[in-house]
N, C-alpha and C positions, 0 to 999 in steps of 0.2 A: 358937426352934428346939425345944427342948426339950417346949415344949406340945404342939406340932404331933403330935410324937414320940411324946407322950402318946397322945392322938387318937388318929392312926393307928393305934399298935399295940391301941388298943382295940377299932376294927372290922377290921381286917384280917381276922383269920380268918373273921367273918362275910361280909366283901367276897369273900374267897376260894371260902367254898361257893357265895357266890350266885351267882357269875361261873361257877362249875364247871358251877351248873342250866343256868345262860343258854346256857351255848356249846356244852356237852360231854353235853349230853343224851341217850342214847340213841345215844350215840359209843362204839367199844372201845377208843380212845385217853383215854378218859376221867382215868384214873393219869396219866400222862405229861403232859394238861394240867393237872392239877393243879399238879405238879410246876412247869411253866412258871411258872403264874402266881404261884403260891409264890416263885419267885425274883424275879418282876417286882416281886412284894411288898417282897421285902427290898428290890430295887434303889431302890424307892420310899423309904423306909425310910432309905438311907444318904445319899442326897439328901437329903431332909429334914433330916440330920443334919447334914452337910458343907456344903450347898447347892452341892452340883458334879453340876451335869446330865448332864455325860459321863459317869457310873456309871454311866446309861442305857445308854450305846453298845455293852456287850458282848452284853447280851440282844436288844439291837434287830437289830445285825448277826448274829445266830445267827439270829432267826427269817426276815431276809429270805434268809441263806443256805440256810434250810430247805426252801424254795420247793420246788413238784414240777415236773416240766416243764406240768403242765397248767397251774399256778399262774402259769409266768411265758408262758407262750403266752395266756390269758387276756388279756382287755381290764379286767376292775375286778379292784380290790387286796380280796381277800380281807385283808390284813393292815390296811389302813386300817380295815375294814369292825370286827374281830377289836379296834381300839385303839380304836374309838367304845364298842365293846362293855365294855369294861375299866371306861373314864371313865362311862360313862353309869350303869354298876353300883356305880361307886365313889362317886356322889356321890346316888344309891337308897339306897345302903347308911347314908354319910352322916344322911343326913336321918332315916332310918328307928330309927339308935341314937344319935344325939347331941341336944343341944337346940338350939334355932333358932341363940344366939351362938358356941356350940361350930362348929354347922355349917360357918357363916362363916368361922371363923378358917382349918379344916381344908381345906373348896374353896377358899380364896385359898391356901392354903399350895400345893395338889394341880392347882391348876390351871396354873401354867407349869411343873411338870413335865410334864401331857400335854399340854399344848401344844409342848414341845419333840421329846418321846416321837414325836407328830405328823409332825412335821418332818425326825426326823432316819429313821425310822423310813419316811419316802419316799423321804428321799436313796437311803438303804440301800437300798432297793428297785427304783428306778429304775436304780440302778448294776449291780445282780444282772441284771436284765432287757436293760439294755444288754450287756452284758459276753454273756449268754445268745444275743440276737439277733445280735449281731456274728460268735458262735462258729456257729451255723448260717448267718449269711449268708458267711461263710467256707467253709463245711462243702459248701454249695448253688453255691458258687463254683465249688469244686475238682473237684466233680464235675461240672458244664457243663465247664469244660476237658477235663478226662477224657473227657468224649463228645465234644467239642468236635475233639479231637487223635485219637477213634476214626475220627470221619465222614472227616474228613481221607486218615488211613491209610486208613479202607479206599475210598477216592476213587480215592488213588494207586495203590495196588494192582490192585483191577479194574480202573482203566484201563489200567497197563499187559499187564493180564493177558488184558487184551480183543485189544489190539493182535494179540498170535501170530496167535489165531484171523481176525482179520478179514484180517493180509497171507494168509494161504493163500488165502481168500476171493479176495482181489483176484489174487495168481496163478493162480488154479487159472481164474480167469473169463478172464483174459487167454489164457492158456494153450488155453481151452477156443474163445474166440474166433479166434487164431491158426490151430490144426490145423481149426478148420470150413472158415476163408477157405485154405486149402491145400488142401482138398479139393472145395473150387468145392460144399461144402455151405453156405454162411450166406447160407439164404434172409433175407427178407424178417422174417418172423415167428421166426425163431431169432435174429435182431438184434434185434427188440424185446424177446425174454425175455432177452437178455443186456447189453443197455442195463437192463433193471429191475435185474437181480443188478448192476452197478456203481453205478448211483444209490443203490440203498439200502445200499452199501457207502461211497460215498462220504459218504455222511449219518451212517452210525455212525462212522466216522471224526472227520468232524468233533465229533460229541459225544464221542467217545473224546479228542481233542485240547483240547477245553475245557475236561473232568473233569480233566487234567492241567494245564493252566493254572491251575483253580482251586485244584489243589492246591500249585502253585508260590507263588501268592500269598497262602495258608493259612499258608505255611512261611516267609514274605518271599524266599524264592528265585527269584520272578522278575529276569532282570538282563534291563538294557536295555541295546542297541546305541546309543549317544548322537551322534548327528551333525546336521549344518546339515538342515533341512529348513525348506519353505514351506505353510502350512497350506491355500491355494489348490490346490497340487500333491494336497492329499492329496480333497481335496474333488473335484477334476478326476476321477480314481480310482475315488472311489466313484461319482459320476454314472454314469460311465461300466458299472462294475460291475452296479449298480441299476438301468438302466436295463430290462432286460425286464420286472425285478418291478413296476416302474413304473408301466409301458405294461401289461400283464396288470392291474392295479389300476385303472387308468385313474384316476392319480392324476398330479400336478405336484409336481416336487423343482424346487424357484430357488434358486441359491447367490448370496449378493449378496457384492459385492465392499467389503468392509468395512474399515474402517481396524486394522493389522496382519495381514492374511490374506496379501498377501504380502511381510509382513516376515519375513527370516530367522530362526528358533528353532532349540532345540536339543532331540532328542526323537528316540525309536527309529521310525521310520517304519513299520514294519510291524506292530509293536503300536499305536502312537497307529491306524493304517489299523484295525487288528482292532478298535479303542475306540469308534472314529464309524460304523463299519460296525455294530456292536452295537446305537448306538444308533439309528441310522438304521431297520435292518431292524425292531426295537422299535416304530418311527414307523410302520414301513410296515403293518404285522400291527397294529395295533392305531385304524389309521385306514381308516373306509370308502371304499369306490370312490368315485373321484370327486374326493376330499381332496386337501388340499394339505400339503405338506412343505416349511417354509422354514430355511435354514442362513444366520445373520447371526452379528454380534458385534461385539465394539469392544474397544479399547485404551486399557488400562489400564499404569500404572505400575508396574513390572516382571511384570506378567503380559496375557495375552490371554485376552478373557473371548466363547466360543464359545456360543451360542445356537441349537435345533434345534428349532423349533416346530411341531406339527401340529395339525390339525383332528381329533382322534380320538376316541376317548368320555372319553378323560379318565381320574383317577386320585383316586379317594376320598382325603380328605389324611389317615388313619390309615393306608392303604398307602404312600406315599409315601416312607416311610424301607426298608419291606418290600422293594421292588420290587429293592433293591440285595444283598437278604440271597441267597445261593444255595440254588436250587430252591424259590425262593419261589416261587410261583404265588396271583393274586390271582383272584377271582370262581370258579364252578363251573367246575373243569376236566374232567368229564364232557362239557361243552358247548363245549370248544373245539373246534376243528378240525384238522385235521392238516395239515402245511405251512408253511414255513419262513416264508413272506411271506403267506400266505393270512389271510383278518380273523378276526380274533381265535385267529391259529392256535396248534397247541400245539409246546410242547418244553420240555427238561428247567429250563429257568427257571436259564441262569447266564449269558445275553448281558448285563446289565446289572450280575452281578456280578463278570464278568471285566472291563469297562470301568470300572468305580470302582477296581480292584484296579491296571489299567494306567495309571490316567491319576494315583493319589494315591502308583506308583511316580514318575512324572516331579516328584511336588512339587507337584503340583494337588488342586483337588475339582471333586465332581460334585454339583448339586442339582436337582430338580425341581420346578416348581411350576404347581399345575392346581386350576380353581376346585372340582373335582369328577368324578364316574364319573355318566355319562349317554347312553346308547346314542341318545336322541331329539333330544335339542340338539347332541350333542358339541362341549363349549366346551374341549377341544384340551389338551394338555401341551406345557410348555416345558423342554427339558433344557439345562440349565446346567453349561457344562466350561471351568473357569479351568485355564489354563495358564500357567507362567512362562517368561518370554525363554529366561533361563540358571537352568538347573537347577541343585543345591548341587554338585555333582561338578565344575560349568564356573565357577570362581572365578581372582578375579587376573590374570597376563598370556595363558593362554589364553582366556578371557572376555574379554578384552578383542582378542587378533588373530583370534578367528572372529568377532567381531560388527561389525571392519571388514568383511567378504567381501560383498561384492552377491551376490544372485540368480544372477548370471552367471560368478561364479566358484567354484572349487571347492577344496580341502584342497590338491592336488596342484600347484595351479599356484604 
């Protein structure tokens, strides 16, 4: 120990300048690195003496806490690069004032210090860097929330802010239709300009009432009406519904009669209605004339698992998760077209966010799966809605006396 000691304090000071030229060249921090390495000095120094490597640890932890944000946003360790720098000088220097068996003795003494220096001198570093990244992925967190909880509010807001204006809209139309037909004025062409002012009232309406659903499921405040329903019944419904958009498409919807469609379930039937209608009209706009629309599924153990498959151009599988986000819009919306069911038509992009929001209310998921987006083959999407029998709300001996009731009977009897 003692020798080493020797040694050392005999190049040291020369170690010191030379490392000063090497690193601090042409630097205005030049004093203050001195300084550093001056202490790395001594710390080297008490090691040798004690042989305790943790004397290293306060220098080493100061310089990784030193770090600028450039230094830990960076991808290489200027601080590794700075501790090559150190050793590589220190055993230049070595060689350059001692004799060949001096040398030896001095790098084995100096070499599992920077080999530890090394080591601990990454820990230290990587801990900085993490602890850094964490605080900005925290930081980038809180503010998406923050915008996240703005879109929201102002969702909720305009919508209902829209609402006033559009009921005057629809009385004032009504109103204006009423005293025409009083006064044996509503010709022919004054109904068709007052069928356009209702239709395009009723169409803001409905995006006015979606805006609001989405924001109910933003907030988890959608509740559901929870009773016996049959998934057939509800399928009967929308055929029925769809059916113009259909025929105008000149397209075929076939609802196959599947094992559990009509077994009894428990589920708000005019939301689950508003969840398949979502995704159906989804099918119907985004499959060409001619296409087909099929609704199947099968039963599963404690849930039912619904299937809606079309012939349509399909869905690139980087959209695939998108398609559910609200107001997504996938491909150039320049180029869509206007129209609720029309191909490739356009709208504000939350029928598919309000159907995963309704159906993962019931205790379900929604997934999609499509080999791809191709306007010339169209090799078609399948949308995937698992449903469960009894939802969590419907446990123990209520779950157990609605799920005696057939088809045929009801709460009352």
């Amino acid at each position: 120990m003692e020798k080493l000691k020797e040694l050392w304090a005999f190049v040291q000071a020369d170690w010191i300048e030379h490392t000063v030229r090497l690193v601090g060249e042409n630097t205005p921090t030049r004093e203050n690195l001195h300084l550093q390495i001056q202490d790395f000095a001594q710390a080297l120094h008490n090691v040798l003496d004690e042989g305790a490597y943790h004397k290293l640890d306060p220098i080493l932890e100061r310089w990784a806490s030193s770090l600028t944000q450039t230094d830990l946003e960076s991808s290489t360790s200027d601080l590794m690069r700075f501790m090559g720098i150190l050793m590589t000088s220190a055993f230049e220097t070595i060689k350059q004032h001692l004799k060949p068996p001096e040398a030896l003795i001095l790098i084995g003494g100096l070499l599992p210090c920077f080999n530890y220096a090394y080591e601990r001198l990454a820990h230290h570093e990587i801990e900085v860097k993490t602890s850094y990244i964490s605080n900005r992925l925290s930081q980038v967190q809180q503010r998406l929330e923050r915008l996240d909880k703005s879109k929201s509010d102002f969702i909720a807001i305009a919508a209902h802010e829209l609402k006033t204006p559009l009921t005057l809209v629809e009385g004032y139309t009504a109103m204006l239709r009423e005293g025409l037909r009083q006064r044996a004025a509503l010709s022919h062409d004054v109904t068709i300009l007052i069928e356009g002012i209702e239709n395009g009232a009723k169409r803001l309406r409905n995006i006015i009432e979606d805006m609001i659903d989405v924001s109910l499921i933003d907030n988890a405040l959608l509740s559901l009406n929870l009773q016996p329903i049959w998934l057939s019944h509800l399928f009967e419904i929308l055929d029925r519904e769809l059916h113009t958009a259909i025929e105008e498409r000149h397209q075929a919807l076939k609802i196959h009669h599947f094992p559990g469609c009509t077994e009894m379930i428990f589920g708000d039937p005019e939301r689950l209605l508003q969840a398949f209608r979502n995704i159906l009209v989804n099918a119907i706009k985004f499959t060409p004339d001619g296409g087909k629309i099929e609704i199947n599924g099968r039963e599963l153990p404690g849930f039912i698992e619904v299937t809606i498959r079309d012939t349509g151009i399909g869905i690139d599988p980087n959209d695939q998760s998108l398609i559910f986000e609200k107001f997504a819009r996938i491909g150039n919306v320049a180029l869509h077209s206007s129209g609720k069911t029309k191909f490739k038509g356009g709208g504000p992009g939350l029928g598919l966010p309000i159907a995963k929001g309704i159906i993962e209310a019931h205790g379900g998921t929604i997934w999609v799966e499509s080999e791809g987006y191709d306007e010339v083959r169209c090799p078609g999407s399948t949308f995937h809605v698992l449903l469960p029998k009894h939802p969590p709300l419907l446990e123990g001996r209520a779950a157990d006396f609605l799920a005696a009731l057939t088809p045929t009977q009801s709460l009352s009897e």
